[in-house]
C-alpha positions in Angstrom: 55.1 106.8 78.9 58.3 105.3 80.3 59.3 103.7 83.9 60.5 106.7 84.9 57.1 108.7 84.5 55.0 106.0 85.7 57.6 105.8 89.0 56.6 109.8 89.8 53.0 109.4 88.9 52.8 106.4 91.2 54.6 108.6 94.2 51.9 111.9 93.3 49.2 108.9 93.9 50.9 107.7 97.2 50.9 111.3 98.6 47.3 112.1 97.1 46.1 109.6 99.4 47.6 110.2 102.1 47.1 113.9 102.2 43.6 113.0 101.5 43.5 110.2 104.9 45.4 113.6 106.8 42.3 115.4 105.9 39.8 113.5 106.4 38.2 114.8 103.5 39.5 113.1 99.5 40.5 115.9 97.3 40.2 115.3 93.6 44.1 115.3 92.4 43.3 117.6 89.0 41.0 120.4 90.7 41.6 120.4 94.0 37.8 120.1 95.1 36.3 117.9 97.4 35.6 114.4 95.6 32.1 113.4 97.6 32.6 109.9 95.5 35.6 109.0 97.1 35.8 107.3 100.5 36.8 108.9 103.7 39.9 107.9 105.6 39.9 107.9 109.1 42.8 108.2 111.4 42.6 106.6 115.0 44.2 108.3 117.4 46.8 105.9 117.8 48.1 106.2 114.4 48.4 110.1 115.4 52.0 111.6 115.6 52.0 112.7 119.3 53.3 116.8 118.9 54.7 118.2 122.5 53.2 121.2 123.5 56.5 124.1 123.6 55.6 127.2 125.4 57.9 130.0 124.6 61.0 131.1 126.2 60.2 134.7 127.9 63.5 136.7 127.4 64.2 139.4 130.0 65.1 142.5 127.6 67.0 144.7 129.7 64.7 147.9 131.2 65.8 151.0 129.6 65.4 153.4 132.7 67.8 151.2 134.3 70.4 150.8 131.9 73.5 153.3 132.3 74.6 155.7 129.8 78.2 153.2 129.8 78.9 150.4 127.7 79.7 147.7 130.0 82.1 146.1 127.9 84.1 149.4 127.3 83.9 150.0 131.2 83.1 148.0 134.2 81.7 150.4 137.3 82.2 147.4 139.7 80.0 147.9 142.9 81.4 146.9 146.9 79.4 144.8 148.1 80.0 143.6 152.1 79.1 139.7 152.8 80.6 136.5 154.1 82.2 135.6 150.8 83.4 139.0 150.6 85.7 139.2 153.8 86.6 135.6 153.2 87.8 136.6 149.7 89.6 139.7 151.2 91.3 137.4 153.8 92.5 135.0 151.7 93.7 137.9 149.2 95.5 139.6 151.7 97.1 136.4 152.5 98.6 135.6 149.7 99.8 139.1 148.6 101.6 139.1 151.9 103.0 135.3 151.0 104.2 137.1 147.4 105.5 140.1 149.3 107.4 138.4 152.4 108.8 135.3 151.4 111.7 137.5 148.6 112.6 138.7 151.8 113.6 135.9 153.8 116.6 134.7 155.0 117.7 131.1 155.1 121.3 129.8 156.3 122.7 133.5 155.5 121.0 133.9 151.9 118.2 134.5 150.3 115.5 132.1 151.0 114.1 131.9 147.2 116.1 132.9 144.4 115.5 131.8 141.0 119.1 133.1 140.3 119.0 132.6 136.2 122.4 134.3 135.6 123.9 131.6 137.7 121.2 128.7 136.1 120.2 127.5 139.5 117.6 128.2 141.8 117.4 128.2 145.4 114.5 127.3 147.5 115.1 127.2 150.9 117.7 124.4 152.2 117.2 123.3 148.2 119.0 124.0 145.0 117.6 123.1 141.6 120.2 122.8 139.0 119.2 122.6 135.1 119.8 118.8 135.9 117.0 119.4 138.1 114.6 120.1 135.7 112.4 117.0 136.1 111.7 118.2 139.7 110.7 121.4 137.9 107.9 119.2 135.8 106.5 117.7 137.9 105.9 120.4 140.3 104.2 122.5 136.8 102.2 118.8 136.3 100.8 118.6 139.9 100.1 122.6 140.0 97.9 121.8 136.6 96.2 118.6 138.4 95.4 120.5 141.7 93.9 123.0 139.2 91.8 120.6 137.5 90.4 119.0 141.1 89.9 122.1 142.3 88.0 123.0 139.0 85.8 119.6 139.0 84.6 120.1 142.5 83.7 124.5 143.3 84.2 125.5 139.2 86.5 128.5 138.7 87.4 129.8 142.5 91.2 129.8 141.3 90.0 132.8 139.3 87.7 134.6 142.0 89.8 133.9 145.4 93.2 133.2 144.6 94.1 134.7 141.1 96.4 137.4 141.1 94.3 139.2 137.9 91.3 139.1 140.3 93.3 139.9 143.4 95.5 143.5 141.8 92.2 144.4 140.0 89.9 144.3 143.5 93.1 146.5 145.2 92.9 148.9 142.2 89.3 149.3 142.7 89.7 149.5 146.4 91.5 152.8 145.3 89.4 154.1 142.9 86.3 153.5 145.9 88.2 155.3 148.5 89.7 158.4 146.2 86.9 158.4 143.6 83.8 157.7 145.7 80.5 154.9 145.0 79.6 153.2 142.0 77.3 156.1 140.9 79.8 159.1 141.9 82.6 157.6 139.8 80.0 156.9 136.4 79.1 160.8 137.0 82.6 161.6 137.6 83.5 160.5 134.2 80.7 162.1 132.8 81.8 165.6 134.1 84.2 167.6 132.4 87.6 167.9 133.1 88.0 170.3 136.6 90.1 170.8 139.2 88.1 168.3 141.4 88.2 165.5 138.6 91.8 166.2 137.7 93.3 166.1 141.2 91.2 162.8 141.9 92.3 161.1 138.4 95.9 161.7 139.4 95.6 160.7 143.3 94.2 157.7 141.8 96.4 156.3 138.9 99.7 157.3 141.0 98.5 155.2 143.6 98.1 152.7 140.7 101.6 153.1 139.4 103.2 153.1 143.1 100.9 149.5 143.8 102.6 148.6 140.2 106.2 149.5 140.6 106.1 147.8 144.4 104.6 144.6 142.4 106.9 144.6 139.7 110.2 145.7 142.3 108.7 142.3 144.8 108.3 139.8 141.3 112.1 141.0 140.2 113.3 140.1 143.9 112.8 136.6 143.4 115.2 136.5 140.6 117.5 139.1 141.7 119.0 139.1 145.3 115.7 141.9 146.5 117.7 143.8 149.1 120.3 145.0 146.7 117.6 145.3 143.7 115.7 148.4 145.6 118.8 150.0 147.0 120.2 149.6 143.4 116.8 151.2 141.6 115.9 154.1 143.5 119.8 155.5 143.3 119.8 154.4 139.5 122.6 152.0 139.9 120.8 149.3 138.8 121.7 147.6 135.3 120.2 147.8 131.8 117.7 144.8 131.9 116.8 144.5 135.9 115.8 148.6 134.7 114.1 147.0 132.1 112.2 143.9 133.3 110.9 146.2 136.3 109.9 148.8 134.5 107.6 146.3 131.8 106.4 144.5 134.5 105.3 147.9 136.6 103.5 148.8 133.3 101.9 145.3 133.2 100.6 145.5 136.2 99.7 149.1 136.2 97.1 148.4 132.1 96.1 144.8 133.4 94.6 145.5 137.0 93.9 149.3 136.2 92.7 149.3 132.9 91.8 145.9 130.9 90.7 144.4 134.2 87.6 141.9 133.1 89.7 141.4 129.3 92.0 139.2 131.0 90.2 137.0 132.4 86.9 137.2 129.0 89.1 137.5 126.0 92.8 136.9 127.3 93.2 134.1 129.7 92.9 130.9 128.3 91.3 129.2 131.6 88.1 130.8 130.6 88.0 128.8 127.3 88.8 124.9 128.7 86.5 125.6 131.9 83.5 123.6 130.7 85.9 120.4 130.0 86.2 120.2 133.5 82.5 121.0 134.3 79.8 118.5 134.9 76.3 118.4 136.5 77.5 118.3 140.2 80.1 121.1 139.9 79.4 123.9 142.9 79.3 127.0 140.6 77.6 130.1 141.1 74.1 129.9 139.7 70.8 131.5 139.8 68.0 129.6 141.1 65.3 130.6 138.1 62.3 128.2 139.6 62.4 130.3 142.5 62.9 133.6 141.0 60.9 133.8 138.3 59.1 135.9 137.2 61.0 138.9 138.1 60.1 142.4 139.2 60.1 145.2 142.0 57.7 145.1 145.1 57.8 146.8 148.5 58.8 145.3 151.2 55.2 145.5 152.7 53.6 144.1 149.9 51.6 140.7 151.1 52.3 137.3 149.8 49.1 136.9 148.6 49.7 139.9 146.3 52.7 138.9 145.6 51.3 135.4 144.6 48.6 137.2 142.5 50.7 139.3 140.4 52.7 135.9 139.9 55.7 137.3 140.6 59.2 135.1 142.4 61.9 136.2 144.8 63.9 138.1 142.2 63.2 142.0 142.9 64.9 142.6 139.7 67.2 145.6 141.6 70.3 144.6 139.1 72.8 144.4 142.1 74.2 141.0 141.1 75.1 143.0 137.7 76.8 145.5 139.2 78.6 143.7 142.0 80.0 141.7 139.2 83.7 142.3 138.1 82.9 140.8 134.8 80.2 142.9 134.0 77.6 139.9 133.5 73.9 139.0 134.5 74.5 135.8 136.5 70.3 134.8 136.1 71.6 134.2 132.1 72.6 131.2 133.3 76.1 130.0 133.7 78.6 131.9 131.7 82.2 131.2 130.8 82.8 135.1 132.1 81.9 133.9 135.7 84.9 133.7 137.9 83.1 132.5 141.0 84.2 135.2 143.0 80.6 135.5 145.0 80.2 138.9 144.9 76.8 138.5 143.1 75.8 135.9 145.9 76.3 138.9 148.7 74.6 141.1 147.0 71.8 138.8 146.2 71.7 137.6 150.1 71.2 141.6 151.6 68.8 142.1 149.5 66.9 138.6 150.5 67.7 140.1 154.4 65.9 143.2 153.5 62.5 142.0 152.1 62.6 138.9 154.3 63.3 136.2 151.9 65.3 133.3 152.4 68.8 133.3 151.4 70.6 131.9 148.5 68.3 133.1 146.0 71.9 133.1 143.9 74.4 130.7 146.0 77.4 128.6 145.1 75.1 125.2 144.1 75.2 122.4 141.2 73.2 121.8 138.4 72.1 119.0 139.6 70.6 120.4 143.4 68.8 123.3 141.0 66.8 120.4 139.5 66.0 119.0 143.0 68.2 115.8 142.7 71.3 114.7 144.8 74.5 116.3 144.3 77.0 113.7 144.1 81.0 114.8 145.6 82.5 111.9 145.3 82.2 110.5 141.1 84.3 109.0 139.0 85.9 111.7 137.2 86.8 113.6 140.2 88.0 110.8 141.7 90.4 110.2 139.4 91.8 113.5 139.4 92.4 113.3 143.1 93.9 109.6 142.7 96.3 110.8 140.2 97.1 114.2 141.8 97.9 112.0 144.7 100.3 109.4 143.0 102.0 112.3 141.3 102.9 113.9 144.8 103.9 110.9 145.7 106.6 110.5 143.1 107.8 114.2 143.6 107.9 113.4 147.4 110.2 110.4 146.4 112.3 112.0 143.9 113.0 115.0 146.3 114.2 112.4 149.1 115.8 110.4 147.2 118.0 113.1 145.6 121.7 113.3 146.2 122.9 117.0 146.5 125.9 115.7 144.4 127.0 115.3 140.3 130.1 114.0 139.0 131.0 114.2 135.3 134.1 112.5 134.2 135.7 113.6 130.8 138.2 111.5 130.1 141.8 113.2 128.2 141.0 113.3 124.2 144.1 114.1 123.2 146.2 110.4 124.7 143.8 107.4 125.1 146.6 106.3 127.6 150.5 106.9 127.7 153.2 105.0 129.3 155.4 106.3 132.1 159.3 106.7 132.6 158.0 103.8 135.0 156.4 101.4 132.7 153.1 102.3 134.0 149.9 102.7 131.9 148.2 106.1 132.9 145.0 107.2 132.0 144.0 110.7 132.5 140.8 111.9 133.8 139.1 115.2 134.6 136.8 115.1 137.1 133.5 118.1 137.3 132.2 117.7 141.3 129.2 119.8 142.0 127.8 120.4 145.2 124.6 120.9 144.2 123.5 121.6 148.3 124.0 125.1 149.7 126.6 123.7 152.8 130.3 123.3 152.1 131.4 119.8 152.1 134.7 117.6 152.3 134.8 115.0 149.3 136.9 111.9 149.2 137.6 110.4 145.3 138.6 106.8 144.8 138.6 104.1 142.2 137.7 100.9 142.1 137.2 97.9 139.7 141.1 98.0 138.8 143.4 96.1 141.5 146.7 97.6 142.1 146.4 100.9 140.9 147.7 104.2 141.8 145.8 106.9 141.8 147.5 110.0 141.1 146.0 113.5 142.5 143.9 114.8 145.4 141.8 112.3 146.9 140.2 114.9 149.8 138.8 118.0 148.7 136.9 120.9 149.9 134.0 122.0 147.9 131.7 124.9 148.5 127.9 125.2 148.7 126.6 125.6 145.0 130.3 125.3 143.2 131.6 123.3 140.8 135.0 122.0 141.6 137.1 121.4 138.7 139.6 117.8 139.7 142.3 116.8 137.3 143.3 113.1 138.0 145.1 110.4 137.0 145.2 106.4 137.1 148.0 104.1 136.4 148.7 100.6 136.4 151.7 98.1 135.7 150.2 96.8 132.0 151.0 93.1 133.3 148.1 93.6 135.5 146.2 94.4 133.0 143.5 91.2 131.2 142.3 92.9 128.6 142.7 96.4 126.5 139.5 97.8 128.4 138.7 97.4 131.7 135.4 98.6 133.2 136.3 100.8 136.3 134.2 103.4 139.1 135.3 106.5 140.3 133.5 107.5 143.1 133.1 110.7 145.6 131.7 110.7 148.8 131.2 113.4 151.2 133.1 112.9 154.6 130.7 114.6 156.9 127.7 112.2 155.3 128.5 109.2 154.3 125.0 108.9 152.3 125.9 112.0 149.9 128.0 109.8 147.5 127.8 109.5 143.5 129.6 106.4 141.6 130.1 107.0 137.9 131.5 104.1 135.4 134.8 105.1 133.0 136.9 102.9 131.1 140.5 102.7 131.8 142.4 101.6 128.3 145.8 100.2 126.9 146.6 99.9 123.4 
């Protein structure tokens, strides 16, 4: 026998016995029959491995008599539902559609107010134009958007999506339609179950040309803010209107038309990408919509006359299991699953949820905007570190767009100096230099520019040194510098051309050149 076999024999042993303590009752290792020679082990309780006792999960399988004869996934028959959330969520939709739809059309010192003219590479926002120069202010204002986005994440979860989105805002309007034309929840599931008729066909095609006229108005009020808007619809509905504005409204009327009528809750499951990074900005004290299951549970229908103690003795919770909160839900989901990254807060479920609790006499929130933390009973905490620092940093990066926008001069000058002559020599004996000088009034007011040098005594400046430059124009100045060469120290002398506007003395630019001999 070598080590090896003795090393597993020893090990069989080891386990022999302990098998044998385990059992309280020494088994002989060859037959596997009680040994009544050998001596008992016995195992105090202490020396016991403590086992925790895991009752099982009860999974709600969905009820069969209540199910539709619809996949959900394929088609989403989205419920109205009336409630507080749901007028506030109306209000503040309506608002902003009006905000997209009004502000193309404003007028602001005798243009447009906001152009993003990208023919022209500059946009205008008001009193304001951004320039490609621009296009830190530009960064910073994508930056903060995204930081605003992540505070406003941390603290009430995803109510970008279900209050303010413009996915969640078109698709509600489309439905809206479908309600009004098509009927109720149930009328439109049966409607789609008919066969084709007069009644279904003329109500299809009421519907989905109100669709396409929402969409084409959409896509026409997008285009207006990068083409001037009042001469963009007069130019499209007499086909006047070029190639690619044709184009670009047209794809975005289609866009509109499959994303709000037809793919709806894709976007925002399978499509949007804010759906995916969500939970990275969750944590236990986030308000999200949730189900409270302690309460709840166990679900299932009563009457309304049916006794608490009855109640209580059929062990039954709050929940009524009427599957409103499913069908309210633009998403198509069961919000007592728990949270899911197809929530987008909208509250519909929590309105539904709450008139139902009215009707049998429960207390509200039964489903309510709440945090993990207030489900378990504990304190919901608003002000934490990680939220805090989103705020602290949103707040030093509006600062520094605040500063950078009043600190900017409406104003660039580029100087290209003459590559053909590094200098030449006059009939005079003077040393010129030749300069070319790009102004740009990067405001959206005409100005009056003065242009001088400095840094070289007893120069003379030959060309204009007033000129008049026009709102958003850049001003082309040819100019020249000479010198007696016996003022001159050495072959290159640092000078500064500036320009400074005449009816504000604070719009100036100073830019450093070289003047050169030999």
């Amino acid at each position: 026998m070598n080590n090896c076999q003795a090393d597993i024999i020893s090990k069989n042993t080891k386990n022999n016995t302990l098998q044998n303590a385990m059992s309280d009752k020494p088994v002989d290792g060859q037959t596997g029959t009680s040994n009544p020679s050998a001596s008992a082990v016995k195992v105090t309780p202490d020396q016991q491995i403590p086992v925790k006792n895991i009752s099982p999960i009860k999974i709600h399988k969905p009820d069969a008599d209540k199910q539709d004869h619809y996949t959900p996934r394929s088609h989403v028959y989205v419920r109205q539902v009336k409630g507080s959330l749901e007028t506030f969520r109306r209000f503040f939709g309506g608002f902003f559609i009006l905000l997209f739809a009004g502000l193309p059309w404003l007028q602001f010192g005798g243009h447009q107010a906001i152009l993003f003219d990208l023919e022209a590479q500059r946009f205008h926002i008001f009193g304001m134009t951004l320039w490609p120069q621009d296009l830190t202010l530009l960064a910073w204002i994508f930056i903060i958007s995204a930081f605003a986005l992540f505070v406003v994440t941390t603290f009430a979860g995803r109510v970008w999506c279900g209050f303010m989105c413009p996915q969640t805002t078109w698709t509600y309007m489309f439905i809206w339609f479908e309600h009004k034309i098509e009927g109720p929840r149930n009328k439109r599931i049966k409607l789609d179950q008919r066969n084709m008729d007069f009644d279904k066909f003329w109500r299809k095609s009421l519907k989905h040309l109100c669709w396409f006229l929402v969409a084409l108005v959409t896509s026409l009020t997008f285009v207006g803010y990068f083409v001037p808007i009042d001469r963009l619809f007069a130019e499209f509905f007499t086909l006047q209107s070029g190639f690619w504005v044709s184009f670009w409204v047209l794809f975005f009327t289609f866009c509109t038309y499959g994303n709000a009528g037809w793919m709806r809750e894709i976007m925002c499951t399978h499509i949007c990408p804010y759906a995916r990074f969500q939970s990275a900005m969750f944590d236990a004290d986030t308000f999200t919509v949730a189900y409270d299951a302690k309460r709840g549970e166990k679900r299932g229908p009563r009457g309304r006359k049916m006794s608490q103690q009855k109640i209580q003795e059929k062990g039954l919770g709050d929940c009524i299991d009427c599957n409103l909160c499913v069908q309210v839900c633009p998403t198509g989901i069961d919000i007592r699953n728990g949270l899911q990254y197809e929530c987008i807060n909208c509250g519909a479920c929590v309105d539904a949820c709450n008139g139902v609790m009215d009707k049998m006499g429960y207390a509200k929130n039964l489903i309510s905007f709440t945090s993990e933390h207030r489900l378990q009973g504990k304190f919901t905490k608003i002000l934490r570190p990680k939220l805090v620092g989103y705020v602290v940093v949103l707040s030093v990066m509006v600062g520094l767009l605040a500063l950078e926008v009043a600190t900017r001069v409406p104003l660039e000058v580029d100087i290209i100096r003459d590559r053909n002559a590094l200098y030449r020599e006059t009939f005079d004996g003077l040393v010129e230099n030749v300069y070319t000088l790009k102004i740009l009034n990067k405001s959206q007011q005409a100005f009056t520019y003065q242009v001088s040098v400095s840094g070289l005594p007893g120069h003379k400046f030959i060309g204009d040194t007033e000129i008049r430059v026009r709102g958003s124009e850049v001003f082309t100045l040819p100019v020249s510098v000479a010198i007696d060469p016996y003022e001159l120290d050495e072959r290159v002398t640092d000078i500064r051309i500036q320009v400074q506007a005449v009816e504000d003395q604070s719009i100036k630019v100073s830019q450093p050149s070289k003047f050169l001999y030999r």
